[in-house]
GUKOL-277395 format. One record per residue (C-alpha): x, y, z; residue number from 1. Coordinates in steps of 0.05 Angstrom, whole numbers, plus 32768, in hexadecimal, padded with zeros to 4 digits. Example, Ala and Ser with C-alpha at 12.3 -4.5 7.8 and 13.67 -1.06 7.14 Angstrom:
BEGIN
<vodo xx="80F6" yy="7FA6" zz="809C" n="1"/>
<vodo xx="8111" yy="7FEB" zz="808F" n="2"/>
END
This chain:
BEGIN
<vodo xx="8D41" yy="7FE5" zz="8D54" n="1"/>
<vodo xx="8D04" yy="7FC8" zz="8D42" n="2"/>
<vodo xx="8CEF" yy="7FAA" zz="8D06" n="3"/>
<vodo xx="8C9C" yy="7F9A" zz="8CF3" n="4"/>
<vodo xx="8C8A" yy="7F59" zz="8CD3" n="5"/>
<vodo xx="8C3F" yy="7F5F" zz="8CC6" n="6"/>
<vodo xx="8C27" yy="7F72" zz="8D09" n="7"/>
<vodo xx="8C5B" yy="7F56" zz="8D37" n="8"/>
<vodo xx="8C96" yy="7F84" zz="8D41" n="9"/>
<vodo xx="8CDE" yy="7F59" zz="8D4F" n="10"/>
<vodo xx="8D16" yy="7F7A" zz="8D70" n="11"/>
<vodo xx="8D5F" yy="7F83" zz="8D4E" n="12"/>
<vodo xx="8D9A" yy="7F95" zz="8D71" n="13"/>
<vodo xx="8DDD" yy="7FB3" zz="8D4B" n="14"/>
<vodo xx="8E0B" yy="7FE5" zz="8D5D" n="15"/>
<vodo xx="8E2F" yy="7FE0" zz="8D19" n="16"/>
<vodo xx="8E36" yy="800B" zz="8CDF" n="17"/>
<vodo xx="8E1B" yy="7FE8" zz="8CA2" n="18"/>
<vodo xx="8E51" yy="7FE2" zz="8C6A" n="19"/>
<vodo xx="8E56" yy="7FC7" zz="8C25" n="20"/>
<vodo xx="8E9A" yy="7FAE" zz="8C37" n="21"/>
<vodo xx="8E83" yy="7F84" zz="8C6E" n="22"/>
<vodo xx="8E55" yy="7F3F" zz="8C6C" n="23"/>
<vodo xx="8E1D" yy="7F45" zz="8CA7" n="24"/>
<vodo xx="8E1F" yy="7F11" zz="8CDB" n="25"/>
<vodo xx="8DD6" yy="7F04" zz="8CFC" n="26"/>
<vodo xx="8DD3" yy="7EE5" zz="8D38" n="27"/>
<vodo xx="8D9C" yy="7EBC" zz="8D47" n="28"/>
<vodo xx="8D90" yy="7E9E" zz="8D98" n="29"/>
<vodo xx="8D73" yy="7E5F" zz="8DBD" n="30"/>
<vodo xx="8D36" yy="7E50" zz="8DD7" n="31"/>
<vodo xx="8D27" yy="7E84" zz="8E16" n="32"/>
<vodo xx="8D63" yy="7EAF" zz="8DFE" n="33"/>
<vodo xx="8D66" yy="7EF4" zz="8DE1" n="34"/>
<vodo xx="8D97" yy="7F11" zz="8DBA" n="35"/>
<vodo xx="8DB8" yy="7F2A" zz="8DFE" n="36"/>
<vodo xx="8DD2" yy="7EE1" zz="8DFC" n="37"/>
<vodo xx="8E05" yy="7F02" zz="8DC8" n="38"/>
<vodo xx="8E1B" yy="7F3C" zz="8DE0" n="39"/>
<vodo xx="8E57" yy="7F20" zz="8E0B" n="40"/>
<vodo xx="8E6D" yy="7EFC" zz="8DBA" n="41"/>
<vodo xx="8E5C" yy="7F3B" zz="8D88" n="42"/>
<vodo xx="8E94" yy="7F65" zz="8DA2" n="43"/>
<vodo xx="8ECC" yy="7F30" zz="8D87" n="44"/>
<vodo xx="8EAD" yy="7F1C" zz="8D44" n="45"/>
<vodo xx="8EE0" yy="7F2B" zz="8D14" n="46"/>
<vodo xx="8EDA" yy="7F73" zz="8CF8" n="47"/>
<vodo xx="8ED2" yy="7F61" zz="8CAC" n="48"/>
<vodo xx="8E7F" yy="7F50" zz="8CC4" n="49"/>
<vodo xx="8E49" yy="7F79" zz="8CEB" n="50"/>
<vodo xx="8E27" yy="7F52" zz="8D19" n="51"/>
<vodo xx="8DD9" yy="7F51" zz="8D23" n="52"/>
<vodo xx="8DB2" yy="7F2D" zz="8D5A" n="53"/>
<vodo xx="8D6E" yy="7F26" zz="8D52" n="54"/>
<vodo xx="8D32" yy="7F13" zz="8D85" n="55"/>
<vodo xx="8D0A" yy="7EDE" zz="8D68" n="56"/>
<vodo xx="8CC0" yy="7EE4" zz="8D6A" n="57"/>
<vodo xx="8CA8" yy="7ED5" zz="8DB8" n="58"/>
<vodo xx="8CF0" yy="7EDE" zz="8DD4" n="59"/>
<vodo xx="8D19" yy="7F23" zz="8DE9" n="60"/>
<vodo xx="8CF7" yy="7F5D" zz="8DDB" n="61"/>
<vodo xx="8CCF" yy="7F42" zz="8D9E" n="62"/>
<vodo xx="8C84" yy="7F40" zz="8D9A" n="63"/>
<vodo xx="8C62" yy="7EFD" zz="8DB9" n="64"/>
<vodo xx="8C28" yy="7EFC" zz="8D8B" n="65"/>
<vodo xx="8BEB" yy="7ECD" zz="8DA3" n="66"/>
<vodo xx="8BE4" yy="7EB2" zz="8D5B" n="67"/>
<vodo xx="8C12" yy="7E77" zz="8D52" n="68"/>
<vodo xx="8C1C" yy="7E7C" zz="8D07" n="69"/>
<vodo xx="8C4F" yy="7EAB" zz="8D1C" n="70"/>
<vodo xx="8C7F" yy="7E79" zz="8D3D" n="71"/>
<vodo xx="8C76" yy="7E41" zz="8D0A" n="72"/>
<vodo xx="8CBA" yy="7E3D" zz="8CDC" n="73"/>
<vodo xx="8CA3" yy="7E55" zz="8C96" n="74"/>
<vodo xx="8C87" yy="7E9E" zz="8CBD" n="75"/>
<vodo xx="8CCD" yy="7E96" zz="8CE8" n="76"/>
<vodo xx="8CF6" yy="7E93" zz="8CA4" n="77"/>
<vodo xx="8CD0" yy="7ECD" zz="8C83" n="78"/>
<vodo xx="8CDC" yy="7EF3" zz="8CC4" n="79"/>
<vodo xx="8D26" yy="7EE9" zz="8CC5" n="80"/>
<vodo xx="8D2C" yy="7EF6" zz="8C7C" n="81"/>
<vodo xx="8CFC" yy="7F44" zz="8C84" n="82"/>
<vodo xx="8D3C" yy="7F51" zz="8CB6" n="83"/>
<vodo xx="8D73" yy="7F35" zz="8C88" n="84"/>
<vodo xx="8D58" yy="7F5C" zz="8C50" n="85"/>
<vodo xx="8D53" yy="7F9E" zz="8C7A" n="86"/>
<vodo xx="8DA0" yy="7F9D" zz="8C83" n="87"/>
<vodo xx="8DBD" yy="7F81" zz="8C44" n="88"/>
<vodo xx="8DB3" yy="7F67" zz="8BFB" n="89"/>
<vodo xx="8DF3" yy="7F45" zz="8C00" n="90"/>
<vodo xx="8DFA" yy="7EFE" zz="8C17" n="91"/>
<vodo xx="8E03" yy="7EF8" zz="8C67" n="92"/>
<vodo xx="8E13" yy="7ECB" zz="8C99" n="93"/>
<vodo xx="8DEC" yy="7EAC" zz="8CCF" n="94"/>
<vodo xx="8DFF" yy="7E9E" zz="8D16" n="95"/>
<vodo xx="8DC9" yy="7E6B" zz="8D41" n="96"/>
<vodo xx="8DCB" yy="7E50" zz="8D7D" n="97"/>
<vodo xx="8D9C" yy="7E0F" zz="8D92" n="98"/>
<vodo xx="8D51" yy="7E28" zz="8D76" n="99"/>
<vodo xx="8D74" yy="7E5E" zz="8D54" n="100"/>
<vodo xx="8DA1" yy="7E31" zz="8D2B" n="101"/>
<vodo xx="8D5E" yy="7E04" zz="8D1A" n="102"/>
<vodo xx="8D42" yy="7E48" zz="8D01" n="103"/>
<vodo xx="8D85" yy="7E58" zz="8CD6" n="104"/>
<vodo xx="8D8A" yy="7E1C" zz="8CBE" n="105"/>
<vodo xx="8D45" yy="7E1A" zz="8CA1" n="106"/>
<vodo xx="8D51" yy="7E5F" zz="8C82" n="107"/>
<vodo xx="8D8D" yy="7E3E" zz="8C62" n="108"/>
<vodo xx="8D5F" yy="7E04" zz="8C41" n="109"/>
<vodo xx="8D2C" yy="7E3B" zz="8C29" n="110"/>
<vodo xx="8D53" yy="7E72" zz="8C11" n="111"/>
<vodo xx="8D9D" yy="7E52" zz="8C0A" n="112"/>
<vodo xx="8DB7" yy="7E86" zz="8BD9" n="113"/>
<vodo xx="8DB5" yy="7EBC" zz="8C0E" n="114"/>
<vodo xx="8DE3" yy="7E9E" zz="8C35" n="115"/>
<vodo xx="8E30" yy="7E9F" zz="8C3E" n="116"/>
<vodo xx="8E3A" yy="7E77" zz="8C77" n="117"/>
<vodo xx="8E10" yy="7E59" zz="8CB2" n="118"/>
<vodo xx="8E31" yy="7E4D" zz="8CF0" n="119"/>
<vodo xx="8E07" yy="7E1A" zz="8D1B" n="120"/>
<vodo xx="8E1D" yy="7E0F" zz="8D68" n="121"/>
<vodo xx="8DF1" yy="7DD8" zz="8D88" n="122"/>
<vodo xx="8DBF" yy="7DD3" zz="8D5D" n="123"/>
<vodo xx="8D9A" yy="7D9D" zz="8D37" n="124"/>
<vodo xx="8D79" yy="7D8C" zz="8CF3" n="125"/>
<vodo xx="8D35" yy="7D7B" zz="8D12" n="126"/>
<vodo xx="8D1C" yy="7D2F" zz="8D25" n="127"/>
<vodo xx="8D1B" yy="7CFE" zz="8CEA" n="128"/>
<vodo xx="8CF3" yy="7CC4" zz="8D09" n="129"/>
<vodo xx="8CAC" yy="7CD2" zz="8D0F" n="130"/>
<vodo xx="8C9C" yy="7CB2" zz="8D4C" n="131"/>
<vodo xx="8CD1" yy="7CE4" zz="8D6E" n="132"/>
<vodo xx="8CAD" yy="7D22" zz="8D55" n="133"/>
<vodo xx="8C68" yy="7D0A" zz="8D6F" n="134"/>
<vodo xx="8C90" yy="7CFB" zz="8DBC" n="135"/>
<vodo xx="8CB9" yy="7D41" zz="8DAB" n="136"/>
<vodo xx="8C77" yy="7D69" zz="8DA7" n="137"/>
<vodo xx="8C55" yy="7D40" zz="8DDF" n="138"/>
<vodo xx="8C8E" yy="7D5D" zz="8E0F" n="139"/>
<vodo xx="8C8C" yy="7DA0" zz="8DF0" n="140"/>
<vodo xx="8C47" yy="7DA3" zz="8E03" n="141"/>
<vodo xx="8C4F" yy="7D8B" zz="8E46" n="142"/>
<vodo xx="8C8C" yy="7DBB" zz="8E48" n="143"/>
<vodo xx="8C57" yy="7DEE" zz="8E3D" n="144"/>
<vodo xx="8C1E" yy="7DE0" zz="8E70" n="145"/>
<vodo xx="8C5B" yy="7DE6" zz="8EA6" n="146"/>
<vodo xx="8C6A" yy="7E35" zz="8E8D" n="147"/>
<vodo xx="8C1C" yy="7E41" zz="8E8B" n="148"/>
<vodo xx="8C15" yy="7E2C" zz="8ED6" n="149"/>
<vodo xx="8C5A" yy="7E47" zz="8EF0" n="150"/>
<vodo xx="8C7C" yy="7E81" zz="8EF3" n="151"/>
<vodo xx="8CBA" yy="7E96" zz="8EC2" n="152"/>
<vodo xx="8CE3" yy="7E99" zz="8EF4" n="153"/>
<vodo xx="8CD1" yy="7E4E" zz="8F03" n="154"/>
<vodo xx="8CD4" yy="7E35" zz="8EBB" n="155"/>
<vodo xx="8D1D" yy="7E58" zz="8EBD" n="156"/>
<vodo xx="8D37" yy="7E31" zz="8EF5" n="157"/>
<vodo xx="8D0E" yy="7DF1" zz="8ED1" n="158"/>
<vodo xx="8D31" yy="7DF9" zz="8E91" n="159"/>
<vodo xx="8D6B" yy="7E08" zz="8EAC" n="160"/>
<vodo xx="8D70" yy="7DCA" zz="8ED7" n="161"/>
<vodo xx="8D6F" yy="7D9F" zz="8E97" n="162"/>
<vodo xx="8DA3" yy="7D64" zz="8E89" n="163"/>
<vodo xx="8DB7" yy="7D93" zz="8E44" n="164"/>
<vodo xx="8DCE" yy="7DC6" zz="8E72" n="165"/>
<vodo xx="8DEA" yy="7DA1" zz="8EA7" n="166"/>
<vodo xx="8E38" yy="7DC8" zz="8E93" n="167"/>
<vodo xx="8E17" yy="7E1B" zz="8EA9" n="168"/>
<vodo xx="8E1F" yy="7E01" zz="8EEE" n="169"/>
<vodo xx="8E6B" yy="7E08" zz="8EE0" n="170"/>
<vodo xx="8E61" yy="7E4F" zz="8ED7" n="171"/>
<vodo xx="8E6A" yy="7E89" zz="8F10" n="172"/>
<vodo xx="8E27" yy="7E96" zz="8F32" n="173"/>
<vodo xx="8E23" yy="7EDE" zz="8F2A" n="174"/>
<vodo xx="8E2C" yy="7EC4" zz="8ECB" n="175"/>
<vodo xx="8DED" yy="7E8F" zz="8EDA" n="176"/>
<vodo xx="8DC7" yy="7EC4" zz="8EF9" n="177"/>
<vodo xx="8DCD" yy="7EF8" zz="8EC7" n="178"/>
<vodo xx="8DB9" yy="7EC1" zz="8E91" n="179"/>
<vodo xx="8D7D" yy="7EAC" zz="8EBE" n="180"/>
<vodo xx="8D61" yy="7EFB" zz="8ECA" n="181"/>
<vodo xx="8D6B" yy="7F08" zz="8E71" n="182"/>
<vodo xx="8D3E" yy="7EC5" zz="8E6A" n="183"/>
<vodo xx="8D0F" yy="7ED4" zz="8EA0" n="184"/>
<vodo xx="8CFB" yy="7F15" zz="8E75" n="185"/>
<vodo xx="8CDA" yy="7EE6" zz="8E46" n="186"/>
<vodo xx="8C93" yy="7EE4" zz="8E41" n="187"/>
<vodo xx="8C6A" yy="7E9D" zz="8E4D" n="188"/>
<vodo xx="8C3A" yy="7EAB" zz="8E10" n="189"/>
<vodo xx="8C7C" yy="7EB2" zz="8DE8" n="190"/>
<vodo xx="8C9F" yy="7E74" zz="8E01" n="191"/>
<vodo xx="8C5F" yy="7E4F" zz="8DFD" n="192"/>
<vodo xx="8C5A" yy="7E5C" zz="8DB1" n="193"/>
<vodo xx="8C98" yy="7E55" zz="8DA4" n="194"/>
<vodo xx="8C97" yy="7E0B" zz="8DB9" n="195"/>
<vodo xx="8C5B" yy="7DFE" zz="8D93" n="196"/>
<vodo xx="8C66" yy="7E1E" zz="8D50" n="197"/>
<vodo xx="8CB5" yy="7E0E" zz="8D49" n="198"/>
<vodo xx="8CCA" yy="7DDB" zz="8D7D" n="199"/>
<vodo xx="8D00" yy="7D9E" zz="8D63" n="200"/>
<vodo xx="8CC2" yy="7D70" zz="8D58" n="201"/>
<vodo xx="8C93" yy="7DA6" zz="8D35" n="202"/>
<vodo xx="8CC7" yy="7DC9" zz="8D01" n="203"/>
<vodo xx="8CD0" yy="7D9F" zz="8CD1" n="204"/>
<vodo xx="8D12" yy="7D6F" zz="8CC4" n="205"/>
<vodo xx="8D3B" yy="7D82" zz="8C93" n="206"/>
<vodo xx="8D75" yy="7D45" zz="8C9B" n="207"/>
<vodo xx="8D66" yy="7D34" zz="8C4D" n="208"/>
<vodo xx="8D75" yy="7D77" zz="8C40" n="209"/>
<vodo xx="8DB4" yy="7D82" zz="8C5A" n="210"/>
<vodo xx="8DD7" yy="7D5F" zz="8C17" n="211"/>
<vodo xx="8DC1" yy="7D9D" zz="8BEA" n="212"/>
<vodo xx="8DCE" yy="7DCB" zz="8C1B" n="213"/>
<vodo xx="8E17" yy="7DE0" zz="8BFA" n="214"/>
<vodo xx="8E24" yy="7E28" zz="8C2B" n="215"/>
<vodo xx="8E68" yy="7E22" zz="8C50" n="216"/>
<vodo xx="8E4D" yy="7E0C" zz="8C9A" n="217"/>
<vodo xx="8E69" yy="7E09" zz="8CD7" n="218"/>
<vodo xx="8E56" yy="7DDC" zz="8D0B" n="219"/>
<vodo xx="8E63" yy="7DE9" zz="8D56" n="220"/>
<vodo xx="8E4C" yy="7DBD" zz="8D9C" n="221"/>
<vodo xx="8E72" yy="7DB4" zz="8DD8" n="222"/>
<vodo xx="8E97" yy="7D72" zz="8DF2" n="223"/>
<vodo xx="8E6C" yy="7D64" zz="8E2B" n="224"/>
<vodo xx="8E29" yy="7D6B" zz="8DFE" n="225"/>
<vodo xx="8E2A" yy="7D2B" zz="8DE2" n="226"/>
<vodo xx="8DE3" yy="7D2A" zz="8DCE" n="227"/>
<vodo xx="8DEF" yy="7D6B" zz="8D9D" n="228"/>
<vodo xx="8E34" yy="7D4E" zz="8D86" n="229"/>
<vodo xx="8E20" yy="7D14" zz="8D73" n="230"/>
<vodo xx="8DE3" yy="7D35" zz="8D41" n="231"/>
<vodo xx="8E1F" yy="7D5E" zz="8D2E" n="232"/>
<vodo xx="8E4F" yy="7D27" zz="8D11" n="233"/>
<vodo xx="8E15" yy="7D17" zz="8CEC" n="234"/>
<vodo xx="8E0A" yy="7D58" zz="8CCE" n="235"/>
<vodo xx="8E50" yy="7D5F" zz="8CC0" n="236"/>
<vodo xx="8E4F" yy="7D1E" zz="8C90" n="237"/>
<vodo xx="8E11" yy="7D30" zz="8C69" n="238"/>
<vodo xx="8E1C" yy="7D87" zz="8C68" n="239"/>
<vodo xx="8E4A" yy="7D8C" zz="8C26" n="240"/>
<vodo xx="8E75" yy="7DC6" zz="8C40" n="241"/>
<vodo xx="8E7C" yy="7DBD" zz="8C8C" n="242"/>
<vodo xx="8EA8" yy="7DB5" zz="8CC3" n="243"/>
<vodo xx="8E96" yy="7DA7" zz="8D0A" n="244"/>
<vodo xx="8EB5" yy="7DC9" zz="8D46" n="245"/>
<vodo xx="8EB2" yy="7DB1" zz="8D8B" n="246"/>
<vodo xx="8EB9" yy="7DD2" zz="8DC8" n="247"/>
<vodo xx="8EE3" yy="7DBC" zz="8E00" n="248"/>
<vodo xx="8ED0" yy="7DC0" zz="8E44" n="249"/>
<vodo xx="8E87" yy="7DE2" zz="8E2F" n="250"/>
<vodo xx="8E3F" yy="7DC2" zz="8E24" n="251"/>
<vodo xx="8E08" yy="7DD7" zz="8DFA" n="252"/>
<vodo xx="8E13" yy="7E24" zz="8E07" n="253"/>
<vodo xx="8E56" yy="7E24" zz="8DF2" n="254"/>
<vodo xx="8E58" yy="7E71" zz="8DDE" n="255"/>
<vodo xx="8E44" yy="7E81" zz="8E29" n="256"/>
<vodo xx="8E76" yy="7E4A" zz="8E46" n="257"/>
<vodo xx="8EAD" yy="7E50" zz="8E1F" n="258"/>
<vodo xx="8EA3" yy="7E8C" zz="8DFB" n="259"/>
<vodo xx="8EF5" yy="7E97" zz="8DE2" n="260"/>
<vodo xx="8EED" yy="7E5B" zz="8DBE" n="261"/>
<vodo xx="8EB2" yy="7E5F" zz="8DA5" n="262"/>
<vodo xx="8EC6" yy="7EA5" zz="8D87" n="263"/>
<vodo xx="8F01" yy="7E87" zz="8D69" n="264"/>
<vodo xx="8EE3" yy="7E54" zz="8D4C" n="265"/>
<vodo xx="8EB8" yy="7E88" zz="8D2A" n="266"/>
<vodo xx="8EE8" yy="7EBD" zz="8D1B" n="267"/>
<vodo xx="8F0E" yy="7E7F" zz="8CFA" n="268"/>
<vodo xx="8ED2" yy="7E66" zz="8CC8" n="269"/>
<vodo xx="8ECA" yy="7EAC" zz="8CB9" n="270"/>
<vodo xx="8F06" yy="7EBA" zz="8CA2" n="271"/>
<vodo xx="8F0F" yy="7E81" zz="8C7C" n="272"/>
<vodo xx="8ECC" yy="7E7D" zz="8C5E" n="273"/>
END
């Protein structure tokens, strides 16, 4: 379904019944994902919630306006929140992976009495230390000049080729290529913005935040992304209500590499929420 936030239309995808018995679950994706990057996890999510995936602005089957103000986080948050409030007046849960943890988590420091829980896998708080930012964005950019003068399908295989994601080579061939063909639909205008308006070193950090931030949170990474679990521990000490899960045997995609565990670990917080 499709749901219009001033004159960009974003893309929601739910084959639930809505309930007043049941908490809604929205799932939120990484950077050159869609919310196809769920649908192998939906079917197992405990029963009690109704999942929703959504395609963030530039990504999916979402609009990729021209106009960056559309990717920066406060239009991002008021996005998100037009689809939250569509579904429910209740409080909900959130589900983000990588860039779509980033965005949850800023929801959660804007509007934190909406929320139930947040479950985070492989995500981060932003960059602290200004120097990093400036570098951050300088990539970024670069990062963007190579999708304006190559094809998806080469920006796919150059993501994809990254030290972060070093453990999908584990996976079968015939997995890798289906996640390569659902990221190839992307558009470059889309990715493009999406760097620029919301990337690590352009959102802003919200690591002196975290303290206040009081909603039961679960924090998930896998063992052999050390990068991610290492800004997790530290997460873990300053989020008031939070455990952190790691993966065994996965990286940073843990829901795609391990995805029984990474459903258990979910079903679990949920549960016990």
């Amino acid at each position: 379904m499709i749901i219009k936030f001033d004159n960009a239309n974003l893309n929601i995808e739910t084959s639930s019944l809505l309930s007043p018995n049941k908490t809604c679950i929205f799932f939120l994706h990484g950077f050159t994902g869609s919310s196809a990057d769920w649908k192998n996890i939906i079917p197992f999510i405990n029963k009690n919630f109704i999942p929703i995936s959504i395609d963030i602005t530039g990504h999916g089957k979402s609009d990729c306006p021209d106009e960056l103000n559309y990717y920066k986080t406060d239009s991002l948050i008021e996005q998100i929140k037009k689809v939250t409030e569509y579904f429910t007046i209740e409080k909900f849960t959130f589900c983000g992976y990588s860039m779509g943890g980033r965005l949850a988590l800023s929801f959660a420091n804007k509007y934190p009495e909406k929320l139930k829980g947040l479950i985070l896998e492989s995500s981060t708080y932003g960059i602290k230390d200004e120097t990093e930012r400036v570098l951050r964005r300088k990539q970024d950019k670069e990062l963007t000049e190579f999708i304006r003068t190559h094809s998806i399908a080469e920006f796919v295989e150059h993501w994809l080729n990254k030290e972060l994601f070093d453990s999908l080579k584990k996976l079968h061939e015939e997995k890798l290529n289906k996640i390569k063909n659902e990221k190839r639909k992307n558009k470059k205008i889309g990715l493009i913005n999406s760097l620029l308006g919301f990337g690590t070193g352009s959102m802003p950090c919200l690591y002196d935040e975290l303290k206040s931030l009081t909603v039961s949170t679960l924090l998930i990474t896998g063992e052999f992304d050390r990068k991610f679990t290492d800004i997790n521990k530290k997460m873990v000490k300053e989020l008031p209500n939070a455990k952190h899960s790691i993966i065994n045997n996965a990286g940073h995609n843990t829901h795609i590499e391990e995805p029984k565990d990474f459903i258990n670990a979910v079903n679990e917080f949920l549960i016990n929420y």
